[in-house]
C-alpha positions in Angstrom: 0.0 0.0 0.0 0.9 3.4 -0.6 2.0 5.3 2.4 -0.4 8.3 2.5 1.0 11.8 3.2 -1.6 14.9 3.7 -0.9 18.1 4.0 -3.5 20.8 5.5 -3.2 24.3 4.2 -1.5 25.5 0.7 0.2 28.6 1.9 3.8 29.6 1.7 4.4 26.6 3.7 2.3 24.0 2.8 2.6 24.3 -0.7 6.2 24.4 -0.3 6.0 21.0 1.4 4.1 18.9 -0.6 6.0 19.7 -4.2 9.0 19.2 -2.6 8.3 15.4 -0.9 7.0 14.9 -4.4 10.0 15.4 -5.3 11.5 13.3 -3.0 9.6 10.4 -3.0 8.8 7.9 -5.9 5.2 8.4 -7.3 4.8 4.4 -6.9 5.2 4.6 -2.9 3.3 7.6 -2.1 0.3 9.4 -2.0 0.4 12.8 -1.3 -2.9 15.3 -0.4 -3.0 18.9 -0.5 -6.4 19.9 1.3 -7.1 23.8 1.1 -10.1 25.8 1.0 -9.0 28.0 -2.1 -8.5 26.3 -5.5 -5.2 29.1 -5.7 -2.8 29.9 -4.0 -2.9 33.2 -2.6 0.2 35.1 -2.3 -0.4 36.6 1.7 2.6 38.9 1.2 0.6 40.7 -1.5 -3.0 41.4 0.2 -1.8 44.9 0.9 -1.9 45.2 -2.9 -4.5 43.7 -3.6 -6.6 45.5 -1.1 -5.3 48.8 -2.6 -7.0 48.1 -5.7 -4.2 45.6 -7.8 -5.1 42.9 -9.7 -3.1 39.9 -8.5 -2.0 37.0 -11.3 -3.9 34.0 -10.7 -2.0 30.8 -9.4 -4.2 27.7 -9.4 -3.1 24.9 -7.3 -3.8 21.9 -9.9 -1.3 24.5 -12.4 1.2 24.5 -9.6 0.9 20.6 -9.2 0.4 19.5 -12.7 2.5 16.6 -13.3 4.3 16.1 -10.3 1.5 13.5 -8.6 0.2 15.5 -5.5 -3.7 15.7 -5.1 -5.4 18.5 -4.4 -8.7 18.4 -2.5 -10.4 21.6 -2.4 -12.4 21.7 1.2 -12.2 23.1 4.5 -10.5 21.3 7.4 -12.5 21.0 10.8 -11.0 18.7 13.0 -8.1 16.8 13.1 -7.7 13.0 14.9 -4.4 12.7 15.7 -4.5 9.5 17.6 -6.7 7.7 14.8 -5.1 9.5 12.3 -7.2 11.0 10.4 -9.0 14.6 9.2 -12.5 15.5 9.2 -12.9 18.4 6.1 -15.9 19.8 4.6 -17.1 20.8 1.2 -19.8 21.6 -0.6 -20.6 18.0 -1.2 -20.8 17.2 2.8 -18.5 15.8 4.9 -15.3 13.5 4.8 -12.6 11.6 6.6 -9.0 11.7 4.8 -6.9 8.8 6.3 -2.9 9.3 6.7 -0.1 7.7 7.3 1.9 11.2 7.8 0.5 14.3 8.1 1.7 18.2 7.9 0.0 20.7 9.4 0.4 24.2 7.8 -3.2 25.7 8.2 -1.4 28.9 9.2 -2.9 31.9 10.8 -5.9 34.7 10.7 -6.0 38.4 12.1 -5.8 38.5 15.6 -8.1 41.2 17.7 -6.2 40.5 20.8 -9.6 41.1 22.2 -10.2 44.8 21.7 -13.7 45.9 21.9 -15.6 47.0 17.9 -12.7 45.1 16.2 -14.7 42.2 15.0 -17.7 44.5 14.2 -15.8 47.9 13.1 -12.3 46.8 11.8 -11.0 45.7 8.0 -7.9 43.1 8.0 -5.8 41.8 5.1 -4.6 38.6 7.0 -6.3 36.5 3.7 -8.0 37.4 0.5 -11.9 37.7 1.4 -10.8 39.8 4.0 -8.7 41.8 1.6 -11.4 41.8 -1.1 -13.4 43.4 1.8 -11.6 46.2 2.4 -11.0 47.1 -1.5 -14.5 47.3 -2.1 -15.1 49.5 1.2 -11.9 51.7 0.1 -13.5 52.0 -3.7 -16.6 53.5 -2.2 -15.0 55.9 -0.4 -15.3 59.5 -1.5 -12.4 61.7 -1.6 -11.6 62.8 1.5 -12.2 60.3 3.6 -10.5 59.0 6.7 -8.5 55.8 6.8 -6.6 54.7 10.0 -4.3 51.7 10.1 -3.7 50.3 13.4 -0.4 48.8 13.8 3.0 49.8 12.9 5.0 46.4 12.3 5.1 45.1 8.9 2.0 44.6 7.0 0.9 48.1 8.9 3.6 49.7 7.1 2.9 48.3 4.0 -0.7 48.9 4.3 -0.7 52.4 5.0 1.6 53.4 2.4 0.2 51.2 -0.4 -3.4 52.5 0.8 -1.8 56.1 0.7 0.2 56.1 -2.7 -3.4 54.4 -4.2 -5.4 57.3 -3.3 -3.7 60.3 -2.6 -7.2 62.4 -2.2 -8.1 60.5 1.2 -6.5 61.4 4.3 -4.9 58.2 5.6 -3.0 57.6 9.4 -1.2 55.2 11.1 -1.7 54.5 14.8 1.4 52.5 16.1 1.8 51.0 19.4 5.7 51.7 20.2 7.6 54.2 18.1 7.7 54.6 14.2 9.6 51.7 12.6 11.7 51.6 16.2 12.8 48.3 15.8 14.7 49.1 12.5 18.2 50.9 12.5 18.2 55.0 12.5 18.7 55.4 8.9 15.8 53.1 8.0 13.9 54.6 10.9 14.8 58.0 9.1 13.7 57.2 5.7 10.4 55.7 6.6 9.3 58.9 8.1 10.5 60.8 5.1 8.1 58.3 2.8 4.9 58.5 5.4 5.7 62.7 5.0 5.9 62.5 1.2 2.8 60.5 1.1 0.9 62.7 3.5 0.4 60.0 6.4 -0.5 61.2 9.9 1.8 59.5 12.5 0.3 59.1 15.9 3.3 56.9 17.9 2.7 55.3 21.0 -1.2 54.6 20.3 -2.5 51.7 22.6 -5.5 51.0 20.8 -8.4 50.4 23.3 -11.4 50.2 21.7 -12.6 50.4 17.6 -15.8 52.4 16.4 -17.9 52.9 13.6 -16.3 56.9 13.3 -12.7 55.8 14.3 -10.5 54.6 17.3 -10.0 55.2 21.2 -6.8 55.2 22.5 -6.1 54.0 26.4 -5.0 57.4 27.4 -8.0 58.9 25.9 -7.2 60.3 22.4 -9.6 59.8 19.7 -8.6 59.0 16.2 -11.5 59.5 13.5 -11.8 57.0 10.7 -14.4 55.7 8.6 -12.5 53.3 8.0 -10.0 51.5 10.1 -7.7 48.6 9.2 -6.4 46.2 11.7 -3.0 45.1 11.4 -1.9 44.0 14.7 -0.4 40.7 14.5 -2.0 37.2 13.4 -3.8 34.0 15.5 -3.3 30.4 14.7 -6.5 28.6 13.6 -7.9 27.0 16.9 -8.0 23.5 15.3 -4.5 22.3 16.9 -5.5 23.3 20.6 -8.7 20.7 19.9 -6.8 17.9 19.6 -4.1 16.1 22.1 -1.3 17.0 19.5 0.9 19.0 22.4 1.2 23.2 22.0 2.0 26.0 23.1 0.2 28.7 24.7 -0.2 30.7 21.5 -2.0 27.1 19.9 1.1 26.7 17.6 1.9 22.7 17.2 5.3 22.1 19.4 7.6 20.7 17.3 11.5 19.7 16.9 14.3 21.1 15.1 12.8 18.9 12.5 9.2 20.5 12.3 8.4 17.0 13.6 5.5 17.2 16.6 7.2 16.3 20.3 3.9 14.5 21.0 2.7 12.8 17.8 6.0 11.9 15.6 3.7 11.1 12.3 2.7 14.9 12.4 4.8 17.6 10.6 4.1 21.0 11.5 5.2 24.3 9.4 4.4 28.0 8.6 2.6 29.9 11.5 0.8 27.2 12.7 4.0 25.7 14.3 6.7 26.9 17.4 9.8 26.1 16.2 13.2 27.4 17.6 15.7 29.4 15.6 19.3 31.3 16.0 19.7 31.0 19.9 16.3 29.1 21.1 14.3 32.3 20.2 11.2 31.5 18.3 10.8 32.0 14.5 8.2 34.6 14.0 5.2 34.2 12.1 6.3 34.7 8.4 6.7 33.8 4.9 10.7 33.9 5.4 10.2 31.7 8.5 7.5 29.5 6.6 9.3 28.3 3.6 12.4 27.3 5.1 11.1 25.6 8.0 8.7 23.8 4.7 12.3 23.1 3.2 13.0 21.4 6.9 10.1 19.8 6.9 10.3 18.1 3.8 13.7 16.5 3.5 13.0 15.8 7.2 10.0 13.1 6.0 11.7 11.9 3.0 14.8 11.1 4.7 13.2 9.1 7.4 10.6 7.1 4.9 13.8 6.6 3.3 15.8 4.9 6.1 18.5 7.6 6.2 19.4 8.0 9.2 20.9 11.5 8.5 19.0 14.5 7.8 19.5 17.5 5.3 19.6 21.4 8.0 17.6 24.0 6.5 18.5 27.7 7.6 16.4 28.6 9.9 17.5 32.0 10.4 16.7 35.5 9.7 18.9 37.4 6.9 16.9 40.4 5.8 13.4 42.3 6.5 11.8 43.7 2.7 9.3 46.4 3.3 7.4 48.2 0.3 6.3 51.3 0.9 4.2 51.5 -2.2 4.9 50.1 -5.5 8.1 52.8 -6.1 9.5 52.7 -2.4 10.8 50.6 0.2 13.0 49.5 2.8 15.6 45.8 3.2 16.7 46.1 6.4 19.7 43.6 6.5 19.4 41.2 10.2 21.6 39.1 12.7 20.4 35.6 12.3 17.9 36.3 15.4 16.1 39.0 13.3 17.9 42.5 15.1 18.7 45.0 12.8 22.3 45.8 11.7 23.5 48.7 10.5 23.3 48.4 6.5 20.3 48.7 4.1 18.7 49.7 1.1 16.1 52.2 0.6 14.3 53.7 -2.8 13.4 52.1 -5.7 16.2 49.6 -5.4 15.0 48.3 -2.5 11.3 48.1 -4.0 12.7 46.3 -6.7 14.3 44.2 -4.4 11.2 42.8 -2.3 9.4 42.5 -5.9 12.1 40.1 -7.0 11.6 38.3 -3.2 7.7 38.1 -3.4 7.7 37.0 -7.4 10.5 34.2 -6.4 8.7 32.7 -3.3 5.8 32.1 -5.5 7.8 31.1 -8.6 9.6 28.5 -6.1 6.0 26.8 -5.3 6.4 24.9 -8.6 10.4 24.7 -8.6 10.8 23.3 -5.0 14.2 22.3 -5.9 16.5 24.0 -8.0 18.7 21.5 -8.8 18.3 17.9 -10.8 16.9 15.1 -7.9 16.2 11.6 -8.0 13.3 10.1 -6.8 13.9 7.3 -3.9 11.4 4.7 -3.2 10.4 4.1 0.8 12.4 2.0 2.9 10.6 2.0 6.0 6.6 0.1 6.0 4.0 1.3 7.3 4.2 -1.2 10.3 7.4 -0.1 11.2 6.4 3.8 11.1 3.4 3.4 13.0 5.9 0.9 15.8 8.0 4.0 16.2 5.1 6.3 16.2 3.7 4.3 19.2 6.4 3.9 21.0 7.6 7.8 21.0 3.4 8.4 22.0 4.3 5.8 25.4 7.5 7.7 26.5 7.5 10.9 28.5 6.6 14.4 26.0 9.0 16.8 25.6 8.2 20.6 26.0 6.8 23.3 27.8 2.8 22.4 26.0 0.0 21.0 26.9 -2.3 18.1 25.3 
């Protein structure tokens, strides 16, 4: 029998994962399922974009796939079994049970409201491409003059707000951020980002501790009031709850526990990458939640399963580290902040077009790479290990004591 590999979730990750075992593996020993909700990929680091009115390329998944044997099943996930091994999904033929034999879990992440009052009911996101779709249509419907606020000054604020502002110069667009402007980048970059927000006619308002969202705007905890009619939350991401459900073990934040691997310390036939795992990077620090965490810890992942169903007993090291942070700040601007391998600044970059150019070339390549998991010519080796074997060392890690700080 075929042993039966299923992966949950075609982002960044995911996708990444499934080509490249594909790859890997012989077509005559495997089986390998990508379930995801959206019959294309949708390139996450582009929502900004496509909220501001851009037409993003379409990227079906069975295009991606074409010819390299992975299935993809187009339904929703709702629970996952991870003692019988199997995956309840949903479509709009009913309900199902997918069986496996390994399984990767890259279901990745959603906006988080870190409960602030009128966010669910008052706020925009771009954390996925309905929500982005939202917010285009609400933005194309609003007259000039109108009042945007985006709350949240990390990445994909930044982005947002300037994409947002370069768009549609005749609105009057602001950024509420929690700590300072940009303060975790070095004092040149800190320096040209305010000259861009100035240029594009962005109100600044630092230290805003967003307390609650309304209808006409924002309150902060020391009492300001920011007016919007609009208002864009951008304040970091959630994991799906799906993980927490089952007795897979993790972490506080519901992120799957897993080893330097992307193996779970709990369950060792579960893989899991992209946001939806805690994995450890330069000096025990956690990876943050990111495509350029995602796709090499996919790349991990990956090589990690084909070289155990393969009965090597050594396993290829991805680089999981940090080497650069690419900002845009509109389609003609940007920021690449170069990093230590723990993500702190250092004191070199690029700004202007060159840098813009430069996170184009990043984005258009992580998507390109979807269908070219590996650059380089590969063989394909058949499995070495059964079934029986894999599910005698599954057991038998389940019986001994779980590593980790998580809970079941």
């Amino acid at each position: 029998m075929k042993h039966r590999i299923v992966v949950l979730g075609a982002g960044y990750a995911g996708a990444t994962v499934a080509g490249r075992v594909a790859k890997r593996l012989h077509a005559d020993d495997t089986e390998i399922t990508v379930v995801n909700a959206d019959a294309d990929f949708v390139e996450r680091v582009r929502m900004h974009e496509l909220a501001a009115g851009k037409d993003l390329k379409r990227r079906p998944l069975t295009s991606i796939y074409a010819g390299t044997g992975v299935e993809v099943r187009l339904a929703r996930v709702t629970a996952v079994d991870a003692d019988r091994r199997t995956v309840a999904v949903a479509d709009d033929h009913g309900t199902d049970e997918i069986a496996y034999d390994t399984l990767v879990y890259a279901l990745g992440s959603a906006a988080a409201d870190h409960g602030v009052p009128g966010v669910a009911e008052h706020a925009y996101d771009i954390a996925g491409r309905p929500s982005a779709l939202r917010l285009r249509d609400r933005l194309a419907h609003l007259a000039a003059g109108g009042t945007v606020l985006v709350v949240g000054g990390g990445l994909t604020g930044l982005e947002a707000v300037t994409e947002i502002a370069e768009a549609r110069p005749d609105l009057d667009v602001a950024l509420a951020a929690r700590g300072g402007l940009g303060d975790w980048l070095n004092d040149k970059a800190q320096q040209h980002l305010r000259g861009v927000c100035d240029r594009l006619g962005i109100t600044v308002h630092e230290h805003a501790d967003i307390a609650r969202v309304e209808a006409t705007g924002a309150l902060t905890r020391d009492g300001r009031e920011i007016p919007a009619q609009v208002t864009v939350w951008t304040t970091g991401f959630a994991v799906h709850p799906i993980a927490a459900a089952t007795t897979l073990a993790v972490a506080e934040t519901g992120q799957i526990i897993v080893d330097a691997t992307m193996r779970s310390v709990s369950h060792p036939e579960v893989y899991a990458v992209g946001d939806a795992a805690i994995a450890a990077g330069p000096g025990g620090k956690p990876l943050r939640m990111s495509c350029a965490s995602g796709i090499p810890m996919a790349w991990q992942a990956a090589d990690a399963i084909a070289a155990r169903l393969t009965g090597r007993a050594k396993f290829p090291k991805a680089p999981l580290r940090y080497f650069n942070q690419c900002i845009s700040l509109g389609r003609r601007d940007g920021i690449i902040q170069y990093v230590t391998a723990d993500d702190r600044a250092k004191p070199s970059l690029l700004t202007g077009r060159l840098a813009a150019r430069y996170k184009e070339f990043v984005c258009t390549g992580a998507a390109w790479s979807l269908a070219h998991p590996i650059l380089y010519p590969v063989r394909r080796h058949r499995i070495a290990v059964t079934r029986s074997e894999i599910r005698a060392t599954a057991s038998e890690a389940a019986s001994s004591p779980r590593s980790g700080n998580g809970r079941r």
